[in-house]
PyMOL commands that place a pseudoatom at each C-alpha (Angstrom):
pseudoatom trace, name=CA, resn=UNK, resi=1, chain=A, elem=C, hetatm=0, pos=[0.000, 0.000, 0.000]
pseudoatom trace, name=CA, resn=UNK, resi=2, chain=A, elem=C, hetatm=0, pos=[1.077, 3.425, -0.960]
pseudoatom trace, name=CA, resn=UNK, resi=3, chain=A, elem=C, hetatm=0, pos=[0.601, 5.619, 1.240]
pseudoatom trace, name=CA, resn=UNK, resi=4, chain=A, elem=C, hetatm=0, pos=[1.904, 9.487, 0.831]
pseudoatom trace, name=CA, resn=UNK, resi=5, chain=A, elem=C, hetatm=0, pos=[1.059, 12.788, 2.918]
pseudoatom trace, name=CA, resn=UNK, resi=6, chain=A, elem=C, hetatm=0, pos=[0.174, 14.762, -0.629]
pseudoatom trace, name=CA, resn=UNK, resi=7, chain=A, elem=C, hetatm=0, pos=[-2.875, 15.027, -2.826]
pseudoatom trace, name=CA, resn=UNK, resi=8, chain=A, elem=C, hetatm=0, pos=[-1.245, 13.491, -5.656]
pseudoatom trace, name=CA, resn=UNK, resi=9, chain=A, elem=C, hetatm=0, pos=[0.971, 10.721, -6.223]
pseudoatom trace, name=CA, resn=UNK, resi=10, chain=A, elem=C, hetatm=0, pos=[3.745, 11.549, -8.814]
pseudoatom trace, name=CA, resn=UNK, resi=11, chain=A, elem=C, hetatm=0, pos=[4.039, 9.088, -11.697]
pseudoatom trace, name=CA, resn=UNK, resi=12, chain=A, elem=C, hetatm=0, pos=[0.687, 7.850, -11.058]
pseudoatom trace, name=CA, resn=UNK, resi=13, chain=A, elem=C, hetatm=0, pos=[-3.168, 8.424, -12.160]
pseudoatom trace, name=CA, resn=UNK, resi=14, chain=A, elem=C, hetatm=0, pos=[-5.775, 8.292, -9.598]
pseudoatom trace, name=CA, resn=UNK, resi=15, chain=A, elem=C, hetatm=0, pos=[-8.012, 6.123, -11.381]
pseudoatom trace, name=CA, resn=UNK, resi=16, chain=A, elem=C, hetatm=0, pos=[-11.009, 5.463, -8.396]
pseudoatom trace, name=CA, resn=UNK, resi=17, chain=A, elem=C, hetatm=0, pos=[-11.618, 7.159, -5.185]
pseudoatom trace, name=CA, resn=UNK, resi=18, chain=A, elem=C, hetatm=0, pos=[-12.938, 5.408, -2.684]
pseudoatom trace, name=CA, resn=UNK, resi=19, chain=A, elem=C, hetatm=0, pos=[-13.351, 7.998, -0.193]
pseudoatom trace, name=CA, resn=UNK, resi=20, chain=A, elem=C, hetatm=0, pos=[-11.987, 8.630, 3.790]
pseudoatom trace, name=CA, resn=UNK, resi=21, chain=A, elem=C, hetatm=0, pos=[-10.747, 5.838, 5.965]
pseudoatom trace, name=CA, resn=UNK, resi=22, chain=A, elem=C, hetatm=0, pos=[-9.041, 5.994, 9.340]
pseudoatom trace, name=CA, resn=UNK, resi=23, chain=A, elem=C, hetatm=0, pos=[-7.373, 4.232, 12.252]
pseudoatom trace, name=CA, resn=UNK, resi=24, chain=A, elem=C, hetatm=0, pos=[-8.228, 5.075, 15.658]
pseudoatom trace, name=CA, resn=UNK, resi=25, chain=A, elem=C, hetatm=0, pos=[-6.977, 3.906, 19.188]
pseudoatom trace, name=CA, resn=UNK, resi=26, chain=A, elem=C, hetatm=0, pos=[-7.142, 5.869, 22.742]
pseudoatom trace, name=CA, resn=UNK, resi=27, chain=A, elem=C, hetatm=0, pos=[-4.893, 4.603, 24.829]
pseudoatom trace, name=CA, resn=UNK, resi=28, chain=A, elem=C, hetatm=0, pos=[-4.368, 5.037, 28.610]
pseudoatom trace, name=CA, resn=UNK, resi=29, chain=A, elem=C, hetatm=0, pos=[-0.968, 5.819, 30.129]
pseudoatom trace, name=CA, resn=UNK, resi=30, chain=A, elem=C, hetatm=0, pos=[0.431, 3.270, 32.014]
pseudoatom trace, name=CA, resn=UNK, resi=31, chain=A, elem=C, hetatm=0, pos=[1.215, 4.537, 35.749]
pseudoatom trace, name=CA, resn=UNK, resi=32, chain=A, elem=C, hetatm=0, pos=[4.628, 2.961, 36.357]
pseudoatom trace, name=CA, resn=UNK, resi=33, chain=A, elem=C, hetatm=0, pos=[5.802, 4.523, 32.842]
pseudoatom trace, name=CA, resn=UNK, resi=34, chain=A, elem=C, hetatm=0, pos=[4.175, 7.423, 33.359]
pseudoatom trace, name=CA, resn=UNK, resi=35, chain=A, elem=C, hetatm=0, pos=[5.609, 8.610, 37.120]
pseudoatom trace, name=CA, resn=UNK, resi=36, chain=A, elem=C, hetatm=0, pos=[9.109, 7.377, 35.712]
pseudoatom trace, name=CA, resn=UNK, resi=37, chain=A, elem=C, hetatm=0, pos=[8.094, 10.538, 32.677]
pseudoatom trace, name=CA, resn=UNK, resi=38, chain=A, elem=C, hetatm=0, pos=[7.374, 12.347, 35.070]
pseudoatom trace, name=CA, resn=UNK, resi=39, chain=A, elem=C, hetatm=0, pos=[10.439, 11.680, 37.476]
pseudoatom trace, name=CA, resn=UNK, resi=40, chain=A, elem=C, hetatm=0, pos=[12.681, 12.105, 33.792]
pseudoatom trace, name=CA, resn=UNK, resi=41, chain=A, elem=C, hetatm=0, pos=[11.165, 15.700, 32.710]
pseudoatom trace, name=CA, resn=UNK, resi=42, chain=A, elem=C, hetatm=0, pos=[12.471, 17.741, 35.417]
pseudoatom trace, name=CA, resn=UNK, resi=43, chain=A, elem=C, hetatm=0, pos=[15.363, 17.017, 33.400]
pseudoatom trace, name=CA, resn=UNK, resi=44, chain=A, elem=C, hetatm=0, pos=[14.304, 17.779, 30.330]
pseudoatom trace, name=CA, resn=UNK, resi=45, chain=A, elem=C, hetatm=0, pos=[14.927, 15.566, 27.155]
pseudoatom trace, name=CA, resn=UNK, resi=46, chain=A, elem=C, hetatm=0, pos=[12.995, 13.013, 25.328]
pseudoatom trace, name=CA, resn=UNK, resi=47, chain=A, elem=C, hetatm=0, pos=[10.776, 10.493, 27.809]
pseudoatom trace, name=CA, resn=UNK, resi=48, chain=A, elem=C, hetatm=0, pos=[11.448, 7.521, 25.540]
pseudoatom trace, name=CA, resn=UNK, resi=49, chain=A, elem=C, hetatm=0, pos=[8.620, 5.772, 27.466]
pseudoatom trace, name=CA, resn=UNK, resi=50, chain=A, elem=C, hetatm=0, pos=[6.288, 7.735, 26.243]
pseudoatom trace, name=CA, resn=UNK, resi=51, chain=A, elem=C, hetatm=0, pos=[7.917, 8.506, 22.747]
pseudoatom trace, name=CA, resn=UNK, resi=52, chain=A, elem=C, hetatm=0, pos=[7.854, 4.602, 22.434]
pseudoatom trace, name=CA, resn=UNK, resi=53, chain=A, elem=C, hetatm=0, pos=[4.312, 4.391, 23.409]
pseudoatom trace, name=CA, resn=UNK, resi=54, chain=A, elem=C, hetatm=0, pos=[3.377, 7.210, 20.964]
pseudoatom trace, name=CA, resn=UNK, resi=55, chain=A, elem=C, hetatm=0, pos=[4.850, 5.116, 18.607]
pseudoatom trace, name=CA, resn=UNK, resi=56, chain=A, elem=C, hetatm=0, pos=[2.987, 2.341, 19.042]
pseudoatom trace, name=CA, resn=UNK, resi=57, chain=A, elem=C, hetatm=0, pos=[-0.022, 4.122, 18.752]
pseudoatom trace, name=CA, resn=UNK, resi=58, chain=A, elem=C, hetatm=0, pos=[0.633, 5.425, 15.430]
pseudoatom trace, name=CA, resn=UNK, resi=59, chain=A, elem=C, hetatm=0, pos=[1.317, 1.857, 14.087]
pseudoatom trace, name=CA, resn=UNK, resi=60, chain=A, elem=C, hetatm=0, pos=[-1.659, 0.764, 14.938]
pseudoatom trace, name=CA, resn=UNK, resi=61, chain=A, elem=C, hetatm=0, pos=[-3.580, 3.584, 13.543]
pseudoatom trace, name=CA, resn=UNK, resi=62, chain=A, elem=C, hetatm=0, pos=[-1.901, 3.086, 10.538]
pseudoatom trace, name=CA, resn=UNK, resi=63, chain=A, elem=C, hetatm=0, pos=[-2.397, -0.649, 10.067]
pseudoatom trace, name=CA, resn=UNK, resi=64, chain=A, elem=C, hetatm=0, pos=[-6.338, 0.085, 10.962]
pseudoatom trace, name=CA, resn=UNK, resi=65, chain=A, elem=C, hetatm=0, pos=[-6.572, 2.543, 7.991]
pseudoatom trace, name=CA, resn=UNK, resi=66, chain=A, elem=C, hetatm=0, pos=[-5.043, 0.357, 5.546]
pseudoatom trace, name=CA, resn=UNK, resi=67, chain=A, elem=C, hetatm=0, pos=[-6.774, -2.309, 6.429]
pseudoatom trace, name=CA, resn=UNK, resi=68, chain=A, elem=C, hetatm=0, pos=[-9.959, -0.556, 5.874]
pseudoatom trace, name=CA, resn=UNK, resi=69, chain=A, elem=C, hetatm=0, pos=[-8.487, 0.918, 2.550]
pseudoatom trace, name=CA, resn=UNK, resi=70, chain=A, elem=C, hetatm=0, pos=[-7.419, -2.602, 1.546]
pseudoatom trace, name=CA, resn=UNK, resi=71, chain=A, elem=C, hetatm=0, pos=[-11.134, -3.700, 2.610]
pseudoatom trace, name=CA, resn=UNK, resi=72, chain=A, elem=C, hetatm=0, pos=[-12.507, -1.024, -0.292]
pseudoatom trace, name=CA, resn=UNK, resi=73, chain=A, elem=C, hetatm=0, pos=[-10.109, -1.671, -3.029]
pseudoatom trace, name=CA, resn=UNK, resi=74, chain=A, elem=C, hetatm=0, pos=[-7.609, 0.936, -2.793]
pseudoatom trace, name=CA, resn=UNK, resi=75, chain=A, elem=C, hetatm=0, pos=[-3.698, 0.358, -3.088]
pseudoatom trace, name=CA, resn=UNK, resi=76, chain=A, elem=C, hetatm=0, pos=[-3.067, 3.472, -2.567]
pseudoatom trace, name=CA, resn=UNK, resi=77, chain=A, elem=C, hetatm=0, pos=[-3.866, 6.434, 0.378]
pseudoatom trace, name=CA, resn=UNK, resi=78, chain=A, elem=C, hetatm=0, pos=[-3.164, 10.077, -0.445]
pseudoatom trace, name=CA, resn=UNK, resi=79, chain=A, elem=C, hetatm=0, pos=[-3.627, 13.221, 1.812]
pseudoatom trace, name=CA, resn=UNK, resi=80, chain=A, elem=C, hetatm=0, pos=[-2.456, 10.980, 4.830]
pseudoatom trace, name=CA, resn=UNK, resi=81, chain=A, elem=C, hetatm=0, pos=[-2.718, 12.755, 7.983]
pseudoatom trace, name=CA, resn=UNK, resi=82, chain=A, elem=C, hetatm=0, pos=[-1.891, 11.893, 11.631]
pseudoatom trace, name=CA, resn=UNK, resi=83, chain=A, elem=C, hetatm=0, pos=[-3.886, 13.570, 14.916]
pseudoatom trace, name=CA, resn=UNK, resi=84, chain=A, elem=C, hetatm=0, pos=[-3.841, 13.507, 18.591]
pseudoatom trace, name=CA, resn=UNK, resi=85, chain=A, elem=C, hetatm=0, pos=[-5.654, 14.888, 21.208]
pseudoatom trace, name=CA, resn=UNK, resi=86, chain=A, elem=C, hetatm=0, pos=[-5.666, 14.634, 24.919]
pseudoatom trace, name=CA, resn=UNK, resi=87, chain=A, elem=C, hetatm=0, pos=[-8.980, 13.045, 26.588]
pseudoatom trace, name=CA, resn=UNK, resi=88, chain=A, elem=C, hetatm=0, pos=[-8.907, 13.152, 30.245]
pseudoatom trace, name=CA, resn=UNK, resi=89, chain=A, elem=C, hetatm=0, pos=[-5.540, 13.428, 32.200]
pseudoatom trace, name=CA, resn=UNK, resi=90, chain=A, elem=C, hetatm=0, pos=[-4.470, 10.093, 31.372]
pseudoatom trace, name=CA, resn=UNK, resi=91, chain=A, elem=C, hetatm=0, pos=[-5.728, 8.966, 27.769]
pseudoatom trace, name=CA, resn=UNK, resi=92, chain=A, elem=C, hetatm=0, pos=[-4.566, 9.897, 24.057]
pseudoatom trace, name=CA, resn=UNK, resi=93, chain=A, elem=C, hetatm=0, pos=[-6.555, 9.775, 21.260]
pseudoatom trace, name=CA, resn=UNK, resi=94, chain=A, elem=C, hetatm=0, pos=[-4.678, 9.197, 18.159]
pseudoatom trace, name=CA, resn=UNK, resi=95, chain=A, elem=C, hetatm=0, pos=[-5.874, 8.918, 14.439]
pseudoatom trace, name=CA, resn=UNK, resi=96, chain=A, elem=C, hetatm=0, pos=[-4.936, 8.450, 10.841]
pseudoatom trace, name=CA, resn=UNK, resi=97, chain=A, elem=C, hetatm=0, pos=[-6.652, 9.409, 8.414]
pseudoatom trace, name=CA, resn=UNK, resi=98, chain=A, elem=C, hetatm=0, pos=[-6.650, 9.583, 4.283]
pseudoatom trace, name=CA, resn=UNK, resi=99, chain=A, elem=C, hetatm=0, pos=[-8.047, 9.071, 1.410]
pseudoatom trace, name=CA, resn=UNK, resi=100, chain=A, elem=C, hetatm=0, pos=[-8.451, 5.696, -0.507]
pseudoatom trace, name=CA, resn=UNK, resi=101, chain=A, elem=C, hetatm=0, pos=[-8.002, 5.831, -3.655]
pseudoatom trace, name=CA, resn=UNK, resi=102, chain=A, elem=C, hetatm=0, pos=[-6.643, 3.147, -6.635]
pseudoatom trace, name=CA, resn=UNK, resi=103, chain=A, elem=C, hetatm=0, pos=[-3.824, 4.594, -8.850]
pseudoatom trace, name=CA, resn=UNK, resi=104, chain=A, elem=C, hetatm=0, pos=[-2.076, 3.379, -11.951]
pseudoatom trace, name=CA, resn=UNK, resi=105, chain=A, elem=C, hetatm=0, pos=[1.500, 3.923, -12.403]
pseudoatom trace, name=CA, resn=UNK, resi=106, chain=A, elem=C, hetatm=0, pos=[1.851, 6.265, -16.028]
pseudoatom trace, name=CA, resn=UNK, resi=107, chain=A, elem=C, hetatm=0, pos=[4.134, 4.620, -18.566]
pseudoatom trace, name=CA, resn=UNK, resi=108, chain=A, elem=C, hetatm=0, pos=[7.233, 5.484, -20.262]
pseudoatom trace, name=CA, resn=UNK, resi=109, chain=A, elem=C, hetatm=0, pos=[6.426, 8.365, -22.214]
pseudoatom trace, name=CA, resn=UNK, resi=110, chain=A, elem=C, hetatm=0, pos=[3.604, 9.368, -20.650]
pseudoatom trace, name=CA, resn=UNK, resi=111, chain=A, elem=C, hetatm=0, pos=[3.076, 13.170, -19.494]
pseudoatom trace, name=CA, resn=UNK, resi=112, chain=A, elem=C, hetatm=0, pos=[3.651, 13.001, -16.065]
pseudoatom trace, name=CA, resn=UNK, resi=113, chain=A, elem=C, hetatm=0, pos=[5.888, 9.470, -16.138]
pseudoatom trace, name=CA, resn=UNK, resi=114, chain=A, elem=C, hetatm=0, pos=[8.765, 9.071, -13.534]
pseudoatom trace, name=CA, resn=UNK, resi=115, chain=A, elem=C, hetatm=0, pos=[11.402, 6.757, -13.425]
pseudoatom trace, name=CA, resn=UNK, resi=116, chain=A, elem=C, hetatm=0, pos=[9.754, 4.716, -10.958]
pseudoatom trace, name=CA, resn=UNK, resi=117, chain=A, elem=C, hetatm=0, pos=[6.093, 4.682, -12.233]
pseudoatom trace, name=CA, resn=UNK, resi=118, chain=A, elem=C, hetatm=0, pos=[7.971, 3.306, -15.653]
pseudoatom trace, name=CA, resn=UNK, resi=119, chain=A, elem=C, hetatm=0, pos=[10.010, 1.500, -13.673]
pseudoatom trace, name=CA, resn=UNK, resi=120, chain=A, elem=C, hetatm=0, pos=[6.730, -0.476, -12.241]
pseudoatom trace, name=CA, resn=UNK, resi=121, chain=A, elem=C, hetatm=0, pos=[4.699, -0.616, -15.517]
pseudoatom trace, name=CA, resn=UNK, resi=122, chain=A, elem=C, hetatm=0, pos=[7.752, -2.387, -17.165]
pseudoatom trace, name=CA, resn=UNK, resi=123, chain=A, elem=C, hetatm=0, pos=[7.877, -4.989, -14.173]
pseudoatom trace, name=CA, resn=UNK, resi=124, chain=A, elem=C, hetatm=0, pos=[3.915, -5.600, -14.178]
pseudoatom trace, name=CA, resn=UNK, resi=125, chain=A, elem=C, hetatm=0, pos=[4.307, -6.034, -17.923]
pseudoatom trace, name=CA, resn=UNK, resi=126, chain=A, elem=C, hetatm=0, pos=[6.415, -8.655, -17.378]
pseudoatom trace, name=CA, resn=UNK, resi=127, chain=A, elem=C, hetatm=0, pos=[4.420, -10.375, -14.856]
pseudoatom trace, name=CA, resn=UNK, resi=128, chain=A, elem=C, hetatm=0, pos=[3.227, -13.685, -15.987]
pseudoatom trace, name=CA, resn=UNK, resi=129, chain=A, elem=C, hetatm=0, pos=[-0.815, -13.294, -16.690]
pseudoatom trace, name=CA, resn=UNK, resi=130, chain=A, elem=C, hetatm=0, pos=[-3.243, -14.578, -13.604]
pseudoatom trace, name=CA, resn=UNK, resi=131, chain=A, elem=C, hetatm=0, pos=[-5.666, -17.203, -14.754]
pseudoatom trace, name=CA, resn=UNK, resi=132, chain=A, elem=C, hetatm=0, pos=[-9.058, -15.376, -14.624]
pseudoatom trace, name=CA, resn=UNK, resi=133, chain=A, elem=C, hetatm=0, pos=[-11.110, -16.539, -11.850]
pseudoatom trace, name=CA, resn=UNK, resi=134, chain=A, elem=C, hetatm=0, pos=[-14.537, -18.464, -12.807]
pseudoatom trace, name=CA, resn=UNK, resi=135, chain=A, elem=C, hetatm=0, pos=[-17.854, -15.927, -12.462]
pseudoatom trace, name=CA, resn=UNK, resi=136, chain=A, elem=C, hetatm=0, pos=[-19.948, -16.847, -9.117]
pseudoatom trace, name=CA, resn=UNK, resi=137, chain=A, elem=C, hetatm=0, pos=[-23.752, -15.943, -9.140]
pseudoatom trace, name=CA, resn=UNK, resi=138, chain=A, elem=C, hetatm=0, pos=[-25.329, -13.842, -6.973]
pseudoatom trace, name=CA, resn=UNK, resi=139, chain=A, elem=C, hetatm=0, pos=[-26.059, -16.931, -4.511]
pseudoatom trace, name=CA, resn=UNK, resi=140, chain=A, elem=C, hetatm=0, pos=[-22.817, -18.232, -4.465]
pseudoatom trace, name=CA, resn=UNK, resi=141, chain=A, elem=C, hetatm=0, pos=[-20.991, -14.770, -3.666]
pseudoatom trace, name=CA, resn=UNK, resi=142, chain=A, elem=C, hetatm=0, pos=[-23.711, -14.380, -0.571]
pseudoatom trace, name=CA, resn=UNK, resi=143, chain=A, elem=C, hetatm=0, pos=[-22.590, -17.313, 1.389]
pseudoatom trace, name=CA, resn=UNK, resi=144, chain=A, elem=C, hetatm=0, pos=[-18.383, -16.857, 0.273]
pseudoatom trace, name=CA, resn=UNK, resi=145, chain=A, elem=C, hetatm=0, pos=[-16.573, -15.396, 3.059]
pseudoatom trace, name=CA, resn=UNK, resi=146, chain=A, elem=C, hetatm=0, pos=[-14.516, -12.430, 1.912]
pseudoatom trace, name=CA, resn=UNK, resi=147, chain=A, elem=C, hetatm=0, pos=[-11.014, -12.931, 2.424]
pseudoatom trace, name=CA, resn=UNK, resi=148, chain=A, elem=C, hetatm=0, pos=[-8.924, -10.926, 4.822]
pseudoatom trace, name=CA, resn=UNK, resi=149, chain=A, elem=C, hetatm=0, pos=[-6.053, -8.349, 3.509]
pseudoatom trace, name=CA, resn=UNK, resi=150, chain=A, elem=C, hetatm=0, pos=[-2.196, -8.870, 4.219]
pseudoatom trace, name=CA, resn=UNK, resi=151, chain=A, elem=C, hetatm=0, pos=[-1.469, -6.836, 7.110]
pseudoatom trace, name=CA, resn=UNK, resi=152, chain=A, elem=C, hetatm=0, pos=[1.218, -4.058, 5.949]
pseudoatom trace, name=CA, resn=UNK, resi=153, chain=A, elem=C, hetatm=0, pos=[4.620, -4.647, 7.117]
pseudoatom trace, name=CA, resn=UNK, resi=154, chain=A, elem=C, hetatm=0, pos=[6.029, -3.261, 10.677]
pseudoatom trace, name=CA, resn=UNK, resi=155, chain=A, elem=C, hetatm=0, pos=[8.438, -0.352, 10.015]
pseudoatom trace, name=CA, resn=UNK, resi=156, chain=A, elem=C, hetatm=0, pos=[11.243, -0.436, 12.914]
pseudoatom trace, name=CA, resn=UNK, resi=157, chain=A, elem=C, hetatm=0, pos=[12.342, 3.457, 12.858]
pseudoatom trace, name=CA, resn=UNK, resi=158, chain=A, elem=C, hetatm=0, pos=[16.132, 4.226, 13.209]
pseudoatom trace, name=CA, resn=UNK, resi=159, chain=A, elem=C, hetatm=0, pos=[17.709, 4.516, 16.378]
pseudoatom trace, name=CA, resn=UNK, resi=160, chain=A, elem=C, hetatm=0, pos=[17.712, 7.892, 17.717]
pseudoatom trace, name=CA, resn=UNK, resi=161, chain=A, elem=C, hetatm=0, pos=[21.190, 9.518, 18.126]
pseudoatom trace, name=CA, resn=UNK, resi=162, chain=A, elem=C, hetatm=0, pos=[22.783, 9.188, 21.198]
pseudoatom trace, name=CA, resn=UNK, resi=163, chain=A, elem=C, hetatm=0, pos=[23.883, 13.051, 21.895]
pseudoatom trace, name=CA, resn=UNK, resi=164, chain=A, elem=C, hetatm=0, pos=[20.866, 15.685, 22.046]
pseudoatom trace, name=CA, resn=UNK, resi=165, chain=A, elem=C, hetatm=0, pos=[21.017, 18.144, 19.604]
pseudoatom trace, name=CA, resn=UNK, resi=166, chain=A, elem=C, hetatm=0, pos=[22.829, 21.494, 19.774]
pseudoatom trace, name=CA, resn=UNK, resi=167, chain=A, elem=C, hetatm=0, pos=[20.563, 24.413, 18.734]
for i in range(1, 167): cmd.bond("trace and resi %d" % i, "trace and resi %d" % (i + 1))
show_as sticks, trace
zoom trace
């Protein structure tokens, strides 16, 4: 799934839209983590028990709202967009949110072609075919179960530096 903060994705048509979809979790802060935050900010820095927590969070969200993009069709979200809010003393709200939409990577020579979009409409070119699937009638699609969507990969961020940054 492609997802990208902008309205557009570069080398690619939008060719459906599918509409909104978002992830949401609200989480409540663990007390043992969060007196040792609160023990840590009186010196200042980053509270990498909350940071970590955070970032949790935001995975989450994010593997909610492509599943439910995956659930319409899309392979693709544009206009991404993460919020937080504060409910309560101890819980966070967080959410992603985006649209679905289904794009088609533009070809080489195409106005509007990158490298990569040509790059991936030479490789699905030369993709062996996929045997078309036999038509089911109405009754038969009623009792199928749909099948679930992969889950998107876990992204392990880099490690942080070590020394705080000078300003």
């Amino acid at each position: 799934m492609l997802i990208v903060t902008s309205n557009e994705i570069p080398g690619h048509r939008i060719d459906a839209v599918f509409g909104e979809v978002m992830g949401l979790t609200v989480r409540s802060r663990d007390i043992g983590s969060q007196m040792l935050a609160g023990f840590r900010s009186l010196g200042g820095g980053e509270l990498p028990e909350m940071t970590k927590a955070l970032y949790e969070s935001r995975q989450e969200v994010m593997a909610r709202m492509v599943n439910e993009a995956q659930q319409r069709g899309a392979n693709a979200i544009v206009a991404m967009r993460f919020d937080t809010s504060e409910m309560g003393t101890n819980w966070t709200e967080v959410c992603a949110y985006g649209t679905a939409v289904y794009v088609l990577p533009l070809g080489e020579g195409a106005p509007g072609a990158t490298g990569q979009s040509v790059y991936l409409t030479k490789t699905a070119a030369q993709q062996p075919a996929q045997p078309a699937q036999p038509q089911q009638s109405a009754q038969q699609q009623q009792f199928t179960q749909p099948q679930q969507p992969a889950q998107p990969q876990q992204f392990t961020p880099p490690t942080p530096p070590t020394q705080p940054h000078q300003f």
